[in-house]
C-alpha positions as CSV (number, residue, x, y, z in Angstrom):
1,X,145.7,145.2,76.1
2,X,143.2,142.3,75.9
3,X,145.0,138.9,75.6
4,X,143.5,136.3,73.2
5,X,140.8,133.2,73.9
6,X,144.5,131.0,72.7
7,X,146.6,133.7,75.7
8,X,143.9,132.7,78.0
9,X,143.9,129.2,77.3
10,X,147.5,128.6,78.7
11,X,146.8,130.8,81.6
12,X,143.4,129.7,83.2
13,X,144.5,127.0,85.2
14,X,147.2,128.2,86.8
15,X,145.1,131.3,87.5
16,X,142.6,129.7,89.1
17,X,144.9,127.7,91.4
18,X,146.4,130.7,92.3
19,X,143.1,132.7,92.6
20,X,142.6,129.4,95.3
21,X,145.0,129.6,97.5
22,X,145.9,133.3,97.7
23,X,142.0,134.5,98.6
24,X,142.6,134.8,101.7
25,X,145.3,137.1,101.8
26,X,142.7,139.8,99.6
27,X,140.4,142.1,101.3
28,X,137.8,141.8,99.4
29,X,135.5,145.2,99.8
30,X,132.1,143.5,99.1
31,X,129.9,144.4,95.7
32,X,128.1,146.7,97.5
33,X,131.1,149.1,97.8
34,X,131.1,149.8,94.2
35,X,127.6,150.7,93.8
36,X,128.6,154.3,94.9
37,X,131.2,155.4,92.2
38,X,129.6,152.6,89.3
39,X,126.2,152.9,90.0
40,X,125.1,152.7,86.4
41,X,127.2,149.5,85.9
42,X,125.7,147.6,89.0
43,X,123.0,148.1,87.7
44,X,123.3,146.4,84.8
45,X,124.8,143.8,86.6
46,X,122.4,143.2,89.4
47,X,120.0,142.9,86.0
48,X,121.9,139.7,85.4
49,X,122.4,136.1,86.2
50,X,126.1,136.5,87.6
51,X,125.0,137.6,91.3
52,X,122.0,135.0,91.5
53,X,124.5,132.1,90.8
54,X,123.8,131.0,94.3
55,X,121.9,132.8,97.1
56,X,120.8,131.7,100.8
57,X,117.4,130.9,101.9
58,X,115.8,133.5,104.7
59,X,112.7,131.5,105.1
60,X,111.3,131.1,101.5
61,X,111.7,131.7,97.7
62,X,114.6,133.8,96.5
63,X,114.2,136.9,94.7
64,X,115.5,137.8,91.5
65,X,114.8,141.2,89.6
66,X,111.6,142.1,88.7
67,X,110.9,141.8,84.8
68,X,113.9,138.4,84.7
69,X,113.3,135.2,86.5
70,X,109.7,134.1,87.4
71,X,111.8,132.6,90.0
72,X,111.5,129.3,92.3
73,X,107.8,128.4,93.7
74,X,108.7,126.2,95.9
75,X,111.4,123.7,96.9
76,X,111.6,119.8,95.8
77,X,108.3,118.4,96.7
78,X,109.3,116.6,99.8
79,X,111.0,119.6,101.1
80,X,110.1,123.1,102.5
81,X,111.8,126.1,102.4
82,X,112.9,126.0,106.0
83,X,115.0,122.6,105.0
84,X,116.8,124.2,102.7
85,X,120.3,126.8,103.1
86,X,120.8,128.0,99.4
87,X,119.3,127.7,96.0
88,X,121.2,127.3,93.1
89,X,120.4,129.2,90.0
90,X,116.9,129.8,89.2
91,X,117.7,132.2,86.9
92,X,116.7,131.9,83.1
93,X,117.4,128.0,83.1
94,X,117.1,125.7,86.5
95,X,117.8,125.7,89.6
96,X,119.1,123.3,92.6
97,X,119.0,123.0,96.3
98,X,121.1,123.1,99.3
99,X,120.1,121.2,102.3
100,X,120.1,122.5,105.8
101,X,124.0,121.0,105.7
102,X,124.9,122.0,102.7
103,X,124.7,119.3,100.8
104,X,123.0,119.2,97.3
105,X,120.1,117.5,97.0
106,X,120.1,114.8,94.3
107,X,117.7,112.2,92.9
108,X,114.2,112.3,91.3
109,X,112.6,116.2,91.2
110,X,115.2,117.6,92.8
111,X,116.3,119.8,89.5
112,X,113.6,122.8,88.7
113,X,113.4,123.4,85.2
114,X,111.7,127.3,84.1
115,X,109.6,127.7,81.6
116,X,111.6,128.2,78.1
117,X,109.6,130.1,75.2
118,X,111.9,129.0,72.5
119,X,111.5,125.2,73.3
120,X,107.8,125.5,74.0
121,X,108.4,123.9,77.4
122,X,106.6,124.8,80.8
123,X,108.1,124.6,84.0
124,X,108.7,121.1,85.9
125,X,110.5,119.2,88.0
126,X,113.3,116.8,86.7
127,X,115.8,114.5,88.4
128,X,119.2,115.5,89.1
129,X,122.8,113.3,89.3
130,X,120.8,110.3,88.9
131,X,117.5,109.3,90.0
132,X,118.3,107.4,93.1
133,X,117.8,110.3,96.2
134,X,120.6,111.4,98.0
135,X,122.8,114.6,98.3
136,X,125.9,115.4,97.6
137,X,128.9,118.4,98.8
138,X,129.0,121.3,97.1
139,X,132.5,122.5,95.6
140,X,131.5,124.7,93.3
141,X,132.3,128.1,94.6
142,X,134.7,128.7,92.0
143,X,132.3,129.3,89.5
144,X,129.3,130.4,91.8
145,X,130.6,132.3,94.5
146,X,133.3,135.4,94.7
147,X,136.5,135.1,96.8
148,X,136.1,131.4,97.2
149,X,138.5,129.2,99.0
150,X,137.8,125.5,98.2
151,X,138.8,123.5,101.5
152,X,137.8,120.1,101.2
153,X,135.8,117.3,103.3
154,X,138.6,118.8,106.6
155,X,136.9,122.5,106.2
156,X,136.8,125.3,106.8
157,X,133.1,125.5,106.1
158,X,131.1,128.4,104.7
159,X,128.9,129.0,107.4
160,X,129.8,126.2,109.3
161,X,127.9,123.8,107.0
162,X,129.7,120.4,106.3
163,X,128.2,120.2,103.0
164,X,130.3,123.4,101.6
165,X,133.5,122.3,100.8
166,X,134.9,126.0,101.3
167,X,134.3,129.3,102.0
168,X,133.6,132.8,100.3
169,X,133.2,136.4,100.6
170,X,130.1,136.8,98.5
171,X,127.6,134.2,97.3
172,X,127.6,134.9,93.4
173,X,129.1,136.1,90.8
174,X,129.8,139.6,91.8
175,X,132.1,142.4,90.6
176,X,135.4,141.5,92.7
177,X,134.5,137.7,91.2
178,X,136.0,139.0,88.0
179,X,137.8,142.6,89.0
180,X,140.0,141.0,91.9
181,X,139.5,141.9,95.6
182,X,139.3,145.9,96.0
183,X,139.7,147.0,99.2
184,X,143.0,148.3,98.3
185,X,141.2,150.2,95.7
186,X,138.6,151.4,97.7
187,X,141.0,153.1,100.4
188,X,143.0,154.7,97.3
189,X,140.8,154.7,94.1
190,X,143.0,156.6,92.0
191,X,146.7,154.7,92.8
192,X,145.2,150.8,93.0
193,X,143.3,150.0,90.1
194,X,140.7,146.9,89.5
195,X,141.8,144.7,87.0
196,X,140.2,144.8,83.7
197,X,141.2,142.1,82.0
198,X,139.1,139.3,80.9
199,X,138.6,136.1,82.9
200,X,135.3,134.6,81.4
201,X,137.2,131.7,80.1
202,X,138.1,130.3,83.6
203,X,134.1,130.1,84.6
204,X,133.0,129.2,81.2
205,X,134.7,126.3,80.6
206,X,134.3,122.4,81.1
207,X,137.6,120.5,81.8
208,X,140.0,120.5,79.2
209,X,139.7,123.5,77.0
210,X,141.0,121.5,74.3
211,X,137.8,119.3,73.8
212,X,134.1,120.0,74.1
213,X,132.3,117.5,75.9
214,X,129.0,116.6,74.5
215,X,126.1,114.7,75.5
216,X,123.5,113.5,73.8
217,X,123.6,114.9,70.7
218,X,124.2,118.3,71.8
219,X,126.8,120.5,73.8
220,X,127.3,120.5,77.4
221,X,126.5,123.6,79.0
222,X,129.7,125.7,80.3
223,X,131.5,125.0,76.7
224,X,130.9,128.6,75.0
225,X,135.0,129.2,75.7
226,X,135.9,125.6,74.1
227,X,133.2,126.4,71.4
228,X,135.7,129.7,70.5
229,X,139.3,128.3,70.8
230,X,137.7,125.7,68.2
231,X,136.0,128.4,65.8
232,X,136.9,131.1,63.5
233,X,136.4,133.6,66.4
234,X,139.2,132.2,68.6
235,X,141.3,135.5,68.4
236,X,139.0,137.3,69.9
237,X,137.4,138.6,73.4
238,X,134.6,137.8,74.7
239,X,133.8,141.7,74.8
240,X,133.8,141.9,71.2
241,X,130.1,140.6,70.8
242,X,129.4,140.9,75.1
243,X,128.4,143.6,77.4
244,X,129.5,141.6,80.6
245,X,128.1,143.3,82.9
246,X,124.5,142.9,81.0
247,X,122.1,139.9,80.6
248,X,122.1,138.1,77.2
249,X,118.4,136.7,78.0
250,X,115.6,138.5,79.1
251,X,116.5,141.6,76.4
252,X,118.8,142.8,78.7
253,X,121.1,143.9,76.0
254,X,124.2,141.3,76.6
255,X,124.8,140.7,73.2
256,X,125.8,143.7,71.4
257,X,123.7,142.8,68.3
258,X,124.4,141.7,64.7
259,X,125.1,145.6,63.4
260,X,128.0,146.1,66.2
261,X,129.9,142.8,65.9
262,X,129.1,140.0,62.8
263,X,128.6,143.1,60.3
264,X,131.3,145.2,61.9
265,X,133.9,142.8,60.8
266,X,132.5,140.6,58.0
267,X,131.5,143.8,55.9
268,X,131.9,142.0,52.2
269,X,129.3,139.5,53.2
270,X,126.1,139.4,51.5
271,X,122.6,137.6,51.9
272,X,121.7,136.4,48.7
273,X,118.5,134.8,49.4
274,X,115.6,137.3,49.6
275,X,114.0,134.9,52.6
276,X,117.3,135.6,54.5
277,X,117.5,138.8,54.3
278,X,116.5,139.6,57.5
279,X,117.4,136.9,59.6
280,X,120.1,137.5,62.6
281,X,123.7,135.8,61.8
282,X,123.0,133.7,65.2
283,X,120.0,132.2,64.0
284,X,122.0,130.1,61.8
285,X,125.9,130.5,62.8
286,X,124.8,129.6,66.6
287,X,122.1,127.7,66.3
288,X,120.5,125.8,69.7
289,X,123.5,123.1,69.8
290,X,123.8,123.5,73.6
291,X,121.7,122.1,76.6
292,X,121.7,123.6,80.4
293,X,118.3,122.4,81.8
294,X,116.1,121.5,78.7
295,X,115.7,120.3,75.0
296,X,113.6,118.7,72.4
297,X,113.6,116.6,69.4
298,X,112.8,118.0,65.7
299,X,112.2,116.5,63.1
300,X,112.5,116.6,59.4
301,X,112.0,115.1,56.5
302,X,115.0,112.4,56.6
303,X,116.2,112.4,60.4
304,X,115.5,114.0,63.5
305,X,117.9,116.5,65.7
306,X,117.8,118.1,69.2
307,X,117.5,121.4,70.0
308,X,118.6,122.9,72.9
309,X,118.1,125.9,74.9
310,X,121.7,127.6,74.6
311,X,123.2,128.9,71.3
312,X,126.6,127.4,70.7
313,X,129.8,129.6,70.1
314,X,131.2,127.5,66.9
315,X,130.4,129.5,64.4
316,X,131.5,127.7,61.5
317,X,129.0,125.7,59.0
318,X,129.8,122.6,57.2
319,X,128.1,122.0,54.4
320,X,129.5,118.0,54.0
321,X,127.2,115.8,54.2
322,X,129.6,113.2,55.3
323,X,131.0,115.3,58.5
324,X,129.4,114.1,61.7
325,X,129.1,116.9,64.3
326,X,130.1,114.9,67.2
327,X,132.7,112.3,68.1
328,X,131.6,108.3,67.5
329,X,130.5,108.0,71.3
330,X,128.8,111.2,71.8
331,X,130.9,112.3,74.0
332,X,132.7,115.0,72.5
333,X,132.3,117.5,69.4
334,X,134.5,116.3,66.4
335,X,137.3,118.5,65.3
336,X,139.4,118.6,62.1
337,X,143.4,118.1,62.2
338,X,143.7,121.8,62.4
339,X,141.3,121.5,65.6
340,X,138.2,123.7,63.7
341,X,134.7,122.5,64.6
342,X,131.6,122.3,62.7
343,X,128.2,122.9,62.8
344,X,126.3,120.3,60.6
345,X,123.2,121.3,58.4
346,X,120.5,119.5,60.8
347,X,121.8,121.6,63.5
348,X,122.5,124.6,61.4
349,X,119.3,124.5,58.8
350,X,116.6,121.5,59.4
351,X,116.0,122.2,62.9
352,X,114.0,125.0,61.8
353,X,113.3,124.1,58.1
354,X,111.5,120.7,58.9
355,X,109.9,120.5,56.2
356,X,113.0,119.7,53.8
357,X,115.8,117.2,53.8
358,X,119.5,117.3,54.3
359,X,120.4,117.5,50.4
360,X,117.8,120.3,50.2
361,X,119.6,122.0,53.3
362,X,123.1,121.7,51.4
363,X,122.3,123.4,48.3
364,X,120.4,126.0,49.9
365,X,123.2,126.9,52.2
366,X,125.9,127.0,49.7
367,X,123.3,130.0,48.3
368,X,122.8,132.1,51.2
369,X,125.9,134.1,51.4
């Protein structure tokens, strides 16, 4: 039985401690194993960011799959591909870079940005963790790599480069990253079964799961499993609107669509409003509220709001013109004393309807449904 986003909650930590320091005593089989008995499935998978979370350099650009990523030119501008070990990313969103050490690179254009059709924005360089240039270690296997053992400044190092701060058995997100190590299943598939229960939580998540950090005006990336302990949705898995193993960019299917989940449970809800008939649920219940790599300002007719390139899990609409969206300092989003969020009407309404104001956006919300 699935356990609950609340469940979770209580459990991730101590799971991912544990996932820490007992990785080496798993045989971990390698995602390639699979492919024989769940060839469909890898597949689908290979179709999608997870395994491309981090991948080593063999003398120029990384590949991802044909009809996804248009992938990395080239490295930072100073740089060549034989300076660098791994490339973070690259697809959908951004990508970083690993120096020969290990270390990642940090400073002014040392963050590539892809091009993002919805924003209107063409590829380019940006700075990364400040605009001074430097590096820093990379420690962030748990959420990049599978079978990762995080080991410090001391080492061991993942192939013997000071800049890792551990080690791994894959680079990526593969299948034994969420189904547990599976040699033991391998050498007996029918007595030792992968787990499949859902982890998404413990990789999708930004600190305290209690509070969703913000940053200038919109969401941190990493927040979608804060962004549903705090909405309506909280109850449920991920898998209720989420093929995991499939892409939610690149029409790779990932979301199961508006007919399979929103209308599958809210049944008794109807669009009112001719001009709404047609839209998607997520067009204005997850509206752009979240950045990764890019954003931009729009404006309307009595303020301005940014858009981001990541839909935010919240859900929820306010239509109060009084409720702010986000805490006093930006830092976080604001919650209720029962700890709901809100989505506010710029974010919700006038970041498409620029041509109105936020009175307009009120009245015409309270009419949709």
């Amino acid at each position: 039985m699935r356990r609950s986003l609340v469940e979770f909650a209580l459990s991730v930590g101590l799971g991912v401690v544990l996932g820490m320091t007992s990785a080496s005593a798993q045989n971990f089989a390698g995602s390639e194993s699979c492919k024989a008995c769940h060839q469909q499935i890898f597949e689908q998978y290979e179709q999608s960011g997870h395994p491309y979370k981090i991948q080593a350099v063999q003398g120029g650009p990384p590949e991802y799959p044909s009809g996804t990523s248009p992938g990395v030119p080239h490295p930072p501008l100073d740089e060549g591909w034989k300076s660098i070990s791994y490339v973070i990313g690259g697809f959908a969103w951004k990508a970083r870079f690993l120096d020969k050490q290990g270390y990642i690179l940090t400073g002014e254009n040392r963050q590539y940005n892809l091009p993002n059709a919805s924003l209107g924005t063409e590829a380019h360089w940006t700075a990364y963790d400040g605009g001074e240039a430097s590096r820093k270690p990379y420690d962030c296997g748990a959420c990049h790599t599978t079978g990762w053992m995080a080991s410090g400044e001391q080492g061991p190092h993942q192939d013997g480069l000071p800049g890792i701060h551990g080690t791994w058995s894959e680079p990526g997100v593969t299948c034994e990253a969420c189904h547990g190590a599976s040699a033991a299943h391998l050498a007996s598939p029918s007595e030792v079964k992968p787990t499949t229960e859902e982890n998404c939580g413990s990789c999708h998540a930004r600190g305290d799961p209690g509070q969703i950090d913000a940053k200038d005006g919109l969401i941190r990336h990493h927040e979608q499993y804060e962004d549903l302990l705090a909405s309506p949705h909280k109850t449920l898995a991920c898998g209720t609107c989420h093929d995991p193993h499939k892409s939610t960019v690149y029409q790779a299917g990932g979301y199961l669509g508006d007919e399979q989940t929103c209308k599958g449970c809210h049944q008794n809800v109807e669009i009112k409003l001719a001009a709404k008939k047609d839209a998607g649920c997520q067009a204005c219940h997850m509206p752009h509220a979240v950045k990764t790599a890019v954003s931009k300002t729009v404006s309307y007719v009595d303020g301005d709001v940014p858009k981001g390139d990541l839909r935010t899990h919240i859900h929820r609409i306010s239509t109060d013109l009084d409720w702010k969206m986000f805490t006093d300092d930006g830092q976080f989003v604001r919650k209720d004393e029962e700890g709901k969020a809100y989505i506010t009407l710029d974010y919700a309404c006038l970041s498409c309807h620029v041509d109105k104001d936020r009175k307009w956006a009120q009245a015409y919300a309270e009419k949709v449904h």
